[in-house]
Structures are given as structure tokens and as C-alpha cells.
VEXDREN-428838 format. One line per field, with one value per residue: residue number from 1; x, y, z of N, C-alpha, C, O in turn. Coordinates in nm, 3 decimals. Layout:
i	(NUM,...);
n_x	(X,...);
n_y	(Y,...);
n_z	(Z,...);
ca_x	(X,...);
ca_y	(Y,...);
ca_z	(Z,...);
c_x	(X,...);
c_y	(Y,...);
c_z	(Z,...);
o_x	(X,...);
o_y	(Y,...);
o_z	(Z,...);
//
This chain:
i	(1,2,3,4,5,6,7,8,9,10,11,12,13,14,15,16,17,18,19,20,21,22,23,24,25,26,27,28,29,30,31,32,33,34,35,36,37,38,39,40,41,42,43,44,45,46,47,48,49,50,51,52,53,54,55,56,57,58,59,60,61,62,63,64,65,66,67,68,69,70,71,72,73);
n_x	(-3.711,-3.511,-3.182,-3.103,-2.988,-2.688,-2.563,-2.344,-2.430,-2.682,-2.795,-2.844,-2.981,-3.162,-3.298,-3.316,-3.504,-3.697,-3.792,-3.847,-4.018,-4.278,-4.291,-4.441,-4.310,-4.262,-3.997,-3.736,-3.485,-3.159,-2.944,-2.888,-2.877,-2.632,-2.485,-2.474,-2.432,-2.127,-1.996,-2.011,-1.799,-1.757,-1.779,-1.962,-2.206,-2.567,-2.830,-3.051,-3.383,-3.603,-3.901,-3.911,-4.080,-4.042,-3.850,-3.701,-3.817,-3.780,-3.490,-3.452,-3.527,-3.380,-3.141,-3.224,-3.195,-2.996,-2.788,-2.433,-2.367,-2.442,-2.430,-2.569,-2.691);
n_y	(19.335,19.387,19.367,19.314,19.259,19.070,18.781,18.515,18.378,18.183,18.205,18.513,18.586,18.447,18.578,18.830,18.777,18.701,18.925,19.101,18.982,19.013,19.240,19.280,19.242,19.093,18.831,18.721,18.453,18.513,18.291,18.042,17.768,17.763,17.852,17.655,17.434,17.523,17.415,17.579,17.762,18.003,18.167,18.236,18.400,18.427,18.626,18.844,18.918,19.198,19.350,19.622,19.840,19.808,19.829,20.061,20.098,19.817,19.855,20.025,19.901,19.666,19.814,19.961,19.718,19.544,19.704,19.842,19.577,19.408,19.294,19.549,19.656);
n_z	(7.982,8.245,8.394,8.727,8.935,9.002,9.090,9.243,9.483,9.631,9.805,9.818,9.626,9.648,9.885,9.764,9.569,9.724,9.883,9.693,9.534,9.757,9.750,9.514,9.259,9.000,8.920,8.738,8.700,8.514,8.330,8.530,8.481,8.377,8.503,8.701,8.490,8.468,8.708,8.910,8.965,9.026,8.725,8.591,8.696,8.802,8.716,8.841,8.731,8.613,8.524,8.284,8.364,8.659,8.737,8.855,9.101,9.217,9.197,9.393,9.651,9.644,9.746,9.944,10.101,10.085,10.052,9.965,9.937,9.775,9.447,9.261,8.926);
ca_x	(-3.658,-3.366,-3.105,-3.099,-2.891,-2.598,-2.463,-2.318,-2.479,-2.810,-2.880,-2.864,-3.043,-3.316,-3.359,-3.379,-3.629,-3.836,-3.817,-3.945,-4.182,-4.332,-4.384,-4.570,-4.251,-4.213,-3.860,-3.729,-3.374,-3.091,-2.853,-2.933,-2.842,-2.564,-2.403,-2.457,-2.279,-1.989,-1.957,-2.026,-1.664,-1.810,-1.766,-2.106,-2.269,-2.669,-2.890,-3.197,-3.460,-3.731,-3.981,-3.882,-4.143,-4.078,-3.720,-3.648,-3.869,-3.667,-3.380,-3.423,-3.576,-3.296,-3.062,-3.197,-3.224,-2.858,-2.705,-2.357,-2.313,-2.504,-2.349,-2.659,-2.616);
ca_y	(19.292,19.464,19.335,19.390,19.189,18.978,18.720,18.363,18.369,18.193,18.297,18.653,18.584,18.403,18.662,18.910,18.741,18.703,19.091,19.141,18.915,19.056,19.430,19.322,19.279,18.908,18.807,18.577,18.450,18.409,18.172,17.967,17.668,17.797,17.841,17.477,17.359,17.573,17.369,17.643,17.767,18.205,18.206,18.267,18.486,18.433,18.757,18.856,19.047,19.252,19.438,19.762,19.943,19.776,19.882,20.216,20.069,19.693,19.908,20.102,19.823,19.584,19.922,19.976,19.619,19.523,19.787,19.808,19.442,19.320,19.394,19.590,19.628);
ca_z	(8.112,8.305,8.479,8.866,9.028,8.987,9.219,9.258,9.579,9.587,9.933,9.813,9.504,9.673,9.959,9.711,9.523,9.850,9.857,9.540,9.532,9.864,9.682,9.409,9.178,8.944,8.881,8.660,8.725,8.379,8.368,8.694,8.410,8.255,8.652,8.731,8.421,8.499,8.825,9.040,8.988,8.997,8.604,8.545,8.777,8.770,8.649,8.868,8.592,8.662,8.408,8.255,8.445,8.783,8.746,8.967,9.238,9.275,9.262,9.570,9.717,9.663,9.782,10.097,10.240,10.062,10.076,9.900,9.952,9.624,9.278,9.170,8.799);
c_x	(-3.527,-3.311,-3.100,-3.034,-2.802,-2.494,-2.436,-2.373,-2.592,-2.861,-2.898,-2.953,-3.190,-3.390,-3.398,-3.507,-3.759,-3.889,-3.885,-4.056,-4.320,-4.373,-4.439,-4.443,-4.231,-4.074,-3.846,-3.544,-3.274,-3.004,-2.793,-2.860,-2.682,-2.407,-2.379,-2.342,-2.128,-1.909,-1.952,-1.882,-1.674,-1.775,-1.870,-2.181,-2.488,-2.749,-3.052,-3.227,-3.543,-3.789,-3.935,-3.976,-4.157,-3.919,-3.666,-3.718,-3.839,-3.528,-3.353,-3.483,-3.452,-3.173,-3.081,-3.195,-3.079,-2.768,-2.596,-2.299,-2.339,-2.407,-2.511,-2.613,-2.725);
c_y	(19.365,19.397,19.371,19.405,19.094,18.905,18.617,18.307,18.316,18.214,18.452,18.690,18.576,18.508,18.823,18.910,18.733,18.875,19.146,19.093,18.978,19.175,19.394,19.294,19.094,18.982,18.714,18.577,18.378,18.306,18.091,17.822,17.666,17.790,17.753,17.427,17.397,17.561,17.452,17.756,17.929,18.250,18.297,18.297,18.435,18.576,18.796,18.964,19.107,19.299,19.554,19.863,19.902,19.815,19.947,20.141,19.911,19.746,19.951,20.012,19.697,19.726,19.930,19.844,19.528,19.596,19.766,19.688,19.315,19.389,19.391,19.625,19.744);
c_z	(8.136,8.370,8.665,8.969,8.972,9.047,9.167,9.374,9.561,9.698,9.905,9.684,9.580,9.759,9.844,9.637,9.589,9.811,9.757,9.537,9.670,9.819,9.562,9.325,9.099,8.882,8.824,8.648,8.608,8.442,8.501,8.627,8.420,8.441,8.738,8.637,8.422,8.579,8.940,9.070,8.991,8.862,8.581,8.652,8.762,8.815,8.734,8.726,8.649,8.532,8.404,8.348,8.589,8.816,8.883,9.108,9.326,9.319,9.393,9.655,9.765,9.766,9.902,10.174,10.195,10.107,9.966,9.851,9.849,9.536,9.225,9.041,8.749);
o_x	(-3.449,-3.390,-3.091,-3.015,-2.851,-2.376,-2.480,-2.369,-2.652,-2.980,-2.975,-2.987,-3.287,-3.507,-3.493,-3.593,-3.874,-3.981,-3.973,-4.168,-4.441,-4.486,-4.490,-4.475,-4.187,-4.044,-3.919,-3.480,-3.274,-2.996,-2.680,-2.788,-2.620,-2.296,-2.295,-2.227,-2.033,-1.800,-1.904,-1.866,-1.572,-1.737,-1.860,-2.227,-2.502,-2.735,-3.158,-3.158,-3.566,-3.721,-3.911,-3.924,-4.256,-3.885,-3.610,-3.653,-3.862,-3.463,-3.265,-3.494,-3.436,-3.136,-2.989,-3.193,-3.049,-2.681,-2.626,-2.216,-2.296,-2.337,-2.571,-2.491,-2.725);
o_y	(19.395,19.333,19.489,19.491,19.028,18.938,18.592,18.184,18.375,18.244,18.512,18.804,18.652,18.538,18.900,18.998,18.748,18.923,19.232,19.144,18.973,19.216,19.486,19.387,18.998,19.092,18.616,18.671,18.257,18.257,18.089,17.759,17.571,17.741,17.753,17.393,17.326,17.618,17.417,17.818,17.982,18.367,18.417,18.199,18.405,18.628,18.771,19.040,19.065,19.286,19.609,19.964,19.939,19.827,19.898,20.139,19.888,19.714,19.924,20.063,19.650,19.683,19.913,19.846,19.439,19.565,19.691,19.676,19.200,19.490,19.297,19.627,19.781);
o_z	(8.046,8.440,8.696,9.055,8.880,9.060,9.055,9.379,9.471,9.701,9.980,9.652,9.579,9.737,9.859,9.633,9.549,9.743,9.757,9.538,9.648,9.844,9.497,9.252,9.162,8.834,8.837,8.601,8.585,8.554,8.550,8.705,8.467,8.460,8.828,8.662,8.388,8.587,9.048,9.175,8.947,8.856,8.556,8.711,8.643,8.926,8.676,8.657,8.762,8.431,8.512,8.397,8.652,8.934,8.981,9.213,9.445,9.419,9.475,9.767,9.878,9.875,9.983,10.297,10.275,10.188,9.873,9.761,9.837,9.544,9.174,9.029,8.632);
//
């Protein structure tokens, strides 16, 4: 799994997840937990993933419909 994204945002999480999910890509989102117990306070960022071979093509996917405005990772 790769890293793809990394927000505190879950509107930008979730719309990305739409996105993905719409080309064919499963995501699985880390510490979604770990960003609750921290009270929400932007310690803990939560981690979109993707598959190693779905990589290059979430990237430019998240790229063109973000733009600079995500912290792609």
C-alpha cells in the first residue's frame, strides 16, 4: 500500500475517495481512529492508501481534480 493523500479534512478525504472509487481504484483510509482520539486537534493527519500498482494513476487523478490544494504525499 502507498500513501496518497494526507489531510485532516474529511471533506477532502471523502471526495477524494469518491474519485477513486469511481476509476476503478479501492482505498483504505489510516488512522481515521487514531484522529478522533486526538480530539480532532490536526495532530494526526489521516492517510488515504492505494495499491502499489494503482499508484501513478490515483496520483494524477487526485492531481488534476485537486490540484495543489491537497498535500499529495
Amino acid at each position: 500500500m502507498r500513501e496518497i493523500l494526507k489531510s485532516n479534512n474529511p471533506v477532502e478525504l471523502s471526495f477524494a475517495e469518491a474519485l477513486l472509487r469511481d476509476a476503478g481504484i479501492e482505498t483504505v483510509q489510516f488512522d481515521s481512529h487514531m484522529s478522533v482520539l486526538d480530539g480532532s486537534m490536526v495532530i494526526l493527519p489521516r492517510r488515504l492508501m492505494v495499491s502499489d500498482a494503482d499508484e501513478d494513476r490515483a496520483r494524477a487523478i487526485l492531481v488534476d481534480a485537486l490540484g495543489g490544494d491537497a498535500t499529495l504525499t
